[in-house]
DSSP file (Angstrom, degrees, kcal/mol; ACC not computed):
  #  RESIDUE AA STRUCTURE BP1 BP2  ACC     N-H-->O    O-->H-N    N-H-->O    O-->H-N    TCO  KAPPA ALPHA  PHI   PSI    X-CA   Y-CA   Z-CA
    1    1 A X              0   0    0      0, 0.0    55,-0.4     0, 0.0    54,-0.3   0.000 360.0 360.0 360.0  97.4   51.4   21.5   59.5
    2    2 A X        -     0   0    0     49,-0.5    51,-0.3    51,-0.2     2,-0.2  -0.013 360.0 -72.8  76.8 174.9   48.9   21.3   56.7
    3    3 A X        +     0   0    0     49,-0.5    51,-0.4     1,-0.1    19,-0.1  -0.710  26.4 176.8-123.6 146.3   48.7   18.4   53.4
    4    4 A X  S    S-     0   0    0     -2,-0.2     2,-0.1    49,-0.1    -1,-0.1   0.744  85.3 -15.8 -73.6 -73.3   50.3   17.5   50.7
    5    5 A X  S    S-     0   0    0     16,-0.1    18,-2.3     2,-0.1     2,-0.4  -0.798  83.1-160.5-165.5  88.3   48.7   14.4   49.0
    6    6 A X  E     +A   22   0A   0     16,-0.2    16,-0.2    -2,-0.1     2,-0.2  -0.806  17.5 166.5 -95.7 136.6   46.4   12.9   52.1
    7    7 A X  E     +A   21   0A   0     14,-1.4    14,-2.5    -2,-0.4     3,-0.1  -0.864  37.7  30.3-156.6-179.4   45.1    9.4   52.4
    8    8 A X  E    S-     0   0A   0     -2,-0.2     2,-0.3    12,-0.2    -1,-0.1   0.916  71.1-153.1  66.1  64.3   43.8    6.6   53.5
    9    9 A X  E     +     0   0A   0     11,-0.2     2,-0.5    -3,-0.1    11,-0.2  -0.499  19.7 174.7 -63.2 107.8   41.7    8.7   56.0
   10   10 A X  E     -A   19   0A   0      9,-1.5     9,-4.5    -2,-0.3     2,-0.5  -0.980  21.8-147.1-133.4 148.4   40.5    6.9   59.6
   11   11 A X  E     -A   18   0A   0     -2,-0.5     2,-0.7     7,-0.2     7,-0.2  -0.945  19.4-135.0 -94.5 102.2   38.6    7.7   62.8
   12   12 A X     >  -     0   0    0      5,-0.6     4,-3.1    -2,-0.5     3,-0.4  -0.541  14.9-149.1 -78.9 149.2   39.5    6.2   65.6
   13   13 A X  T  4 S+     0   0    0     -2,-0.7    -1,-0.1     1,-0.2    -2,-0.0   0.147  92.2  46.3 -74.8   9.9   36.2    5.2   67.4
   14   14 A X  T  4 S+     0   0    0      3,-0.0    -1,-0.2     0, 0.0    -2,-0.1   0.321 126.9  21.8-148.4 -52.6   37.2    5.4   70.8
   15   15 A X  T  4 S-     0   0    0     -3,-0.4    -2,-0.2     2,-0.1    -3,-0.0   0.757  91.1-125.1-104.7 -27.3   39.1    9.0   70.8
   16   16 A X     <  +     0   0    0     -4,-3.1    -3,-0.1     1,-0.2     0, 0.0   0.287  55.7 155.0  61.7  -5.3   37.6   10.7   67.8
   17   17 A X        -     0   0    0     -5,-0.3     2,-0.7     1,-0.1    -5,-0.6   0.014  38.7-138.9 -44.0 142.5   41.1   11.3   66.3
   18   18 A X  E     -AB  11  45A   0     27,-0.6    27,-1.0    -7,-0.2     2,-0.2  -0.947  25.6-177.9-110.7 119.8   41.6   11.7   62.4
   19   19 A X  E     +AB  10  44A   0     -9,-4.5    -9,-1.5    -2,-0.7     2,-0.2  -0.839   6.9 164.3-108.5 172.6   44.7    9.9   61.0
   20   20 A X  E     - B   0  43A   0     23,-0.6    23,-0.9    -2,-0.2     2,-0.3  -0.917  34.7-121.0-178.3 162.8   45.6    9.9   57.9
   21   21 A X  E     -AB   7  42A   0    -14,-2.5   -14,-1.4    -2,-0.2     2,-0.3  -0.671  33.7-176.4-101.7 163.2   48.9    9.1   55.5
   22   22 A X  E     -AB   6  41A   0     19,-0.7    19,-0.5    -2,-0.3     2,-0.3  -0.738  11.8-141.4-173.1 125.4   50.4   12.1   53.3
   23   23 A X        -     0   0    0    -18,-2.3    17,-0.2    -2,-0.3     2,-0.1  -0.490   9.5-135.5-103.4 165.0   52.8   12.2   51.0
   24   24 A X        -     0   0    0     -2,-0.3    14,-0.2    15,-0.3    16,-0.1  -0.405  33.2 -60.8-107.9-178.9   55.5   14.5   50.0
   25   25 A X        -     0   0    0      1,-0.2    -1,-0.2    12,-0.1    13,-0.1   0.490  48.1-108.1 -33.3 164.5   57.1   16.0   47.3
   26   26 A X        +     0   0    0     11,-0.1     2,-0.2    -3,-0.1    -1,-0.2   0.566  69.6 127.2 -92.7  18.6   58.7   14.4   44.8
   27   27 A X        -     0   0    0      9,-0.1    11,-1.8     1,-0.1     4,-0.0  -0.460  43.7-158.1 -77.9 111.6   61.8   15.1   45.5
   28   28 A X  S    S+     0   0    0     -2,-0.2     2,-0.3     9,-0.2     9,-0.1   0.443  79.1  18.1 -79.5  -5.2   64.5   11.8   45.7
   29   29 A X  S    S-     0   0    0      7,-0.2    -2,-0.0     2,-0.0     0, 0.0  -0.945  89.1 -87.9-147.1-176.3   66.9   13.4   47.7
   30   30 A X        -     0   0    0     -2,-0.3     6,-0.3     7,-0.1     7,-0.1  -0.413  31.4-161.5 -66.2 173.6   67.6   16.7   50.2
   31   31 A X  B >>  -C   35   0B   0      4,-1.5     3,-3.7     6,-0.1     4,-1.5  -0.428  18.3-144.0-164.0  90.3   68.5   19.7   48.9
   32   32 A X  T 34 S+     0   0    0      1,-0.3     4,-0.0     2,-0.2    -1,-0.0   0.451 101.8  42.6   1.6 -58.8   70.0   22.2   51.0
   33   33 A X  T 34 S+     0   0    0      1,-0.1    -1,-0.3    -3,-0.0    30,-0.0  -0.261 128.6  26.7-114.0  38.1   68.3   25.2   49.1
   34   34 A X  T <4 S-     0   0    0     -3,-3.7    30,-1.5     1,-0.4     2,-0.3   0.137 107.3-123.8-146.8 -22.2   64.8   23.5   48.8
   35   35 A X  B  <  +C   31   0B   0     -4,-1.5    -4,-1.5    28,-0.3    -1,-0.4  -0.965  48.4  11.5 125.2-110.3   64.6   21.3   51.5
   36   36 A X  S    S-     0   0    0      1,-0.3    -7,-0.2    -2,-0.3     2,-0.1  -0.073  72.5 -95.3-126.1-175.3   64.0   17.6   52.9
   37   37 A X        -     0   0    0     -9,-0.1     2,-0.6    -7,-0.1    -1,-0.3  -0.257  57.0 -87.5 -94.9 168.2   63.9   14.4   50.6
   38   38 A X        +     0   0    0    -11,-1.8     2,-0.4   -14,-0.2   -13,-0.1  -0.847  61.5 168.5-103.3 144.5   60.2   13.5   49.7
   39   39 A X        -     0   0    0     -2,-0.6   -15,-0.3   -17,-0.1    19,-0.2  -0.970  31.2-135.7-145.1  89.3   58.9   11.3   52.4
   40   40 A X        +     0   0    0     -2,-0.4   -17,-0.2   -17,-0.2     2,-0.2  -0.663  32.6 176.9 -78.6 154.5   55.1    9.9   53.4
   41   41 A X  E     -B   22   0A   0    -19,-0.5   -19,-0.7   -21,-0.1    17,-0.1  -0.797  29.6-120.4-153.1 133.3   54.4   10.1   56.9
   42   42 A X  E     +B   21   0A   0    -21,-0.2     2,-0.2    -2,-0.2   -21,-0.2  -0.257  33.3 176.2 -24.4 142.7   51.7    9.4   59.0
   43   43 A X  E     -B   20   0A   0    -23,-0.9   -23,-0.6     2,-0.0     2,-0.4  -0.961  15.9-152.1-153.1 179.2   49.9   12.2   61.3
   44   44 A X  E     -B   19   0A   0     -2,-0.2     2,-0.5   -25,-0.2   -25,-0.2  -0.848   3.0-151.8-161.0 131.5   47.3   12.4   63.3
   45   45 A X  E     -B   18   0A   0    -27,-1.0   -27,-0.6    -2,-0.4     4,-0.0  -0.831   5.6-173.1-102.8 113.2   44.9   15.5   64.3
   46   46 A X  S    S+     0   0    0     -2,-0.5     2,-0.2   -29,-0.2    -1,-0.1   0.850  72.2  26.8 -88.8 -27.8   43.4   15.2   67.7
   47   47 A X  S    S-     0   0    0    -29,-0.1     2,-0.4   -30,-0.0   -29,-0.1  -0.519  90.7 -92.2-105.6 171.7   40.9   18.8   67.0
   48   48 A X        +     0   0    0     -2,-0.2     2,-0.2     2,-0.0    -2,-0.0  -0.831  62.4 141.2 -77.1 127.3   39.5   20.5   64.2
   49   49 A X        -     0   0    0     -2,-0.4     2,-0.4    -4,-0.0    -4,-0.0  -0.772  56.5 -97.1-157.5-164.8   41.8   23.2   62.9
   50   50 A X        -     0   0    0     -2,-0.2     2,-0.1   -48,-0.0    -2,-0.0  -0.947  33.6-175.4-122.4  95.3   43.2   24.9   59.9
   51   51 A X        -     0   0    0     -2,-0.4   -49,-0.5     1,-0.2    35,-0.1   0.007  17.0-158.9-109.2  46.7   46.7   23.4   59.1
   52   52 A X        -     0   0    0     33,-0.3   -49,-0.5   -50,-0.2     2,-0.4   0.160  48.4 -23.6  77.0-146.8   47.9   25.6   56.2
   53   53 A X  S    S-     0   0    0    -51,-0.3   -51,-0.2   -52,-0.0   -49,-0.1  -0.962  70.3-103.6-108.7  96.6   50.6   24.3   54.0
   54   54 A X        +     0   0    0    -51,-0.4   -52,-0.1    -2,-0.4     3,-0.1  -0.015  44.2 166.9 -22.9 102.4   53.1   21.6   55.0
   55   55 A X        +     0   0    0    -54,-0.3     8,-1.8     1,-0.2     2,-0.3   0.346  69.6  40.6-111.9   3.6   56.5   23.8   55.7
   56   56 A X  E     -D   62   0C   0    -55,-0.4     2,-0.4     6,-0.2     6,-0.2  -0.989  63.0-175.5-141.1 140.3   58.2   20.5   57.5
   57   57 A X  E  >  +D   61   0C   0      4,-2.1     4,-2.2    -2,-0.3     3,-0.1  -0.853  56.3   2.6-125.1 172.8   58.2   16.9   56.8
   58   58 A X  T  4 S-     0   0    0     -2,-0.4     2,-1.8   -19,-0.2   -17,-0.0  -0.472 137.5  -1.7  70.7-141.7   59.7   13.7   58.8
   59   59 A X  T  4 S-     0   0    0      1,-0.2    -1,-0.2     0, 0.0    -2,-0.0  -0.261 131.8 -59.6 -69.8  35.0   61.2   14.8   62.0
   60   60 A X  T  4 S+     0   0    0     -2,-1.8     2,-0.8     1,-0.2    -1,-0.2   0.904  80.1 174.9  49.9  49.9   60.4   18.9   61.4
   61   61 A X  E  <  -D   57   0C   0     -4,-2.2    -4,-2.1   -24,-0.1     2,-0.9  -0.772  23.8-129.7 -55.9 107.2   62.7   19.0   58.0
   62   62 A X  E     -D   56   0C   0     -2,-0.8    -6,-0.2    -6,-0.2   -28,-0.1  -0.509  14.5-141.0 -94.3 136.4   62.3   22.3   56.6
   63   63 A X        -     0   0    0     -8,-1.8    14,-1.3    -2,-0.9     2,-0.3  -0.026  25.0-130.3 -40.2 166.8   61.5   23.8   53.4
   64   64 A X  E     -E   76   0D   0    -30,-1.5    12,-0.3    12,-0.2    11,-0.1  -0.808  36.9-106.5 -94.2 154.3   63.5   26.9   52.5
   65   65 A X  E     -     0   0D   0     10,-2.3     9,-0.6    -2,-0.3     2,-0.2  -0.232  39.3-156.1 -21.5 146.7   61.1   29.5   51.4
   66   66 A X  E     -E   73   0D   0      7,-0.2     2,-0.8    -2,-0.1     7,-0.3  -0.848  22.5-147.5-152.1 141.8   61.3   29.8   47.9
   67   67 A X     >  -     0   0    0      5,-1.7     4,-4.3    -2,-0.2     5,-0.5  -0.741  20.9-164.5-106.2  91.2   60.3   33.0   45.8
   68   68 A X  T  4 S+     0   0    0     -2,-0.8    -1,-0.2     1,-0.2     4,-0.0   0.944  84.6  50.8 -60.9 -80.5   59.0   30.7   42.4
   69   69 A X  T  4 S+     0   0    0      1,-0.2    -1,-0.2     2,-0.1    -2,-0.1   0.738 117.0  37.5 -15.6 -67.9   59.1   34.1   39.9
   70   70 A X  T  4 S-     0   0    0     -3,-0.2    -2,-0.2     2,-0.1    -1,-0.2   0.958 104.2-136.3 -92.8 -48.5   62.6   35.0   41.0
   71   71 A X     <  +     0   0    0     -4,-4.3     2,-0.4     1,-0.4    -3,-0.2   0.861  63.9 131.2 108.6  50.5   63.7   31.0   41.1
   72   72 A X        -     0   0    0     -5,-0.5    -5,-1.7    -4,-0.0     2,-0.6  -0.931  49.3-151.2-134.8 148.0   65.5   32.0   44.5
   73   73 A X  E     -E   66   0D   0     -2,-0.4    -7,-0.2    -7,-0.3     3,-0.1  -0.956  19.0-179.9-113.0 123.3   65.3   30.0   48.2
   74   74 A X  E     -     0   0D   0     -9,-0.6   -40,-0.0    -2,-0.6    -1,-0.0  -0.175  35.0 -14.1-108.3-149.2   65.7   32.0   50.3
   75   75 A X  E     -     0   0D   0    -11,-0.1   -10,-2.3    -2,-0.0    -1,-0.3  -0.362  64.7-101.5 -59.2 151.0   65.6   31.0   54.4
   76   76 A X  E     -E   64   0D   0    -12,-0.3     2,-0.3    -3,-0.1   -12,-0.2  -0.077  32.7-112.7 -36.1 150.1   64.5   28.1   56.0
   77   77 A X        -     0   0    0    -14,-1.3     2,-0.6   -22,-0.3    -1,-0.1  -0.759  27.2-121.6 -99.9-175.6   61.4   27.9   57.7
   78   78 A X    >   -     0   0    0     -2,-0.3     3,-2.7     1,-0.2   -22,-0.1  -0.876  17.3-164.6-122.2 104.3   61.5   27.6   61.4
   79   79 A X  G >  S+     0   0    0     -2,-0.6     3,-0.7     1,-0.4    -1,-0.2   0.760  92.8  58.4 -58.1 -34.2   59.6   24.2   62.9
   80   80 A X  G 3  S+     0   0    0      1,-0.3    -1,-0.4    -3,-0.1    -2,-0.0   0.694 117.1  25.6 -83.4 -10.4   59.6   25.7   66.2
   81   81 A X  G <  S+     0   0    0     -3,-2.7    -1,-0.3     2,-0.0    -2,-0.2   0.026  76.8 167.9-144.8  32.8   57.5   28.9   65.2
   82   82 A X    <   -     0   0    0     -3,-0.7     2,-0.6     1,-0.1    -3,-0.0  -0.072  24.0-144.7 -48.5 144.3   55.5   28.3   62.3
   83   83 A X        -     0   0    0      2,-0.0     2,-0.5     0, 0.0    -1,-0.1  -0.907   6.9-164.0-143.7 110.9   52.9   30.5   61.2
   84   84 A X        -     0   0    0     -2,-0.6     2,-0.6   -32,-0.1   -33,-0.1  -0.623  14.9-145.7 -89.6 130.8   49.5   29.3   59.7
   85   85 A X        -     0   0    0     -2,-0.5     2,-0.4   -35,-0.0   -33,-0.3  -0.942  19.9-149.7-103.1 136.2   47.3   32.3   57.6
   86   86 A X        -     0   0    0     -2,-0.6   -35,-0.0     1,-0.1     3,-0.0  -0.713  15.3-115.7-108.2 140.7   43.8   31.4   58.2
   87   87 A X        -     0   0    0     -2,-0.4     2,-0.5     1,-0.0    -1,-0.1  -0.397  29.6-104.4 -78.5-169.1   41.4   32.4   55.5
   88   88 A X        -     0   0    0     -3,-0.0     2,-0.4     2,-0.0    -1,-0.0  -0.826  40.3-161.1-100.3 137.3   38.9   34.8   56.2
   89   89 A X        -     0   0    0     -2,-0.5     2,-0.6    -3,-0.0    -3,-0.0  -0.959   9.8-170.3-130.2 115.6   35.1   32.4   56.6
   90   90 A X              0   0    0     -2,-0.4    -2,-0.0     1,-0.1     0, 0.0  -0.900 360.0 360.0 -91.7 124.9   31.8   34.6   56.2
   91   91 A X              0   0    0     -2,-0.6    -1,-0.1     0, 0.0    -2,-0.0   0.646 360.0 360.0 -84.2 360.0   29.0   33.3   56.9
């Protein structure tokens, strides 16, 4: 779901498939009320799409929400039912 810090960008020539590496936060361990350890992972997008904001890393670790004004986490998000906001594109 969505990029961090993407590289090392390839096509394979054969499928059309995008890989690419991206890493995550910098964060050297979990933490219950923010969420997984920071991690690169490989991914690979088989369509064109819009993939938002990273809210899981690894194996679907999730972020908590977190409201940065108020300095609060609030819930997890939920791997299985993630929810992308598309911008709006005029042409």
């Amino acid at each position: 779901m969505g990029n961090r810090n993407p590289f090392r960008h390839s096509i394979d020539s054969r499928t059309g498939y995008l890989y690419w590496g991206d890493i995550g936060p910098d964060a050297g361990k979990a933490d219950p009320n923010r969420g997984p350890s920071g991690m690169g992972e490989y991914d690979r997008r088989e369509k064109r799409g819009f993939g938002g904001w990273p809210y899981t890393r690894g194996y679907n670790e999730a972020y908590n929400d977190f409201d940065f004004a108020a300095e609060t986490s609030w819930r997890k998000f939920d791997p299985e039912h993630l929810v992308t906001i598309r911008p709006t594109i005029r042409d």
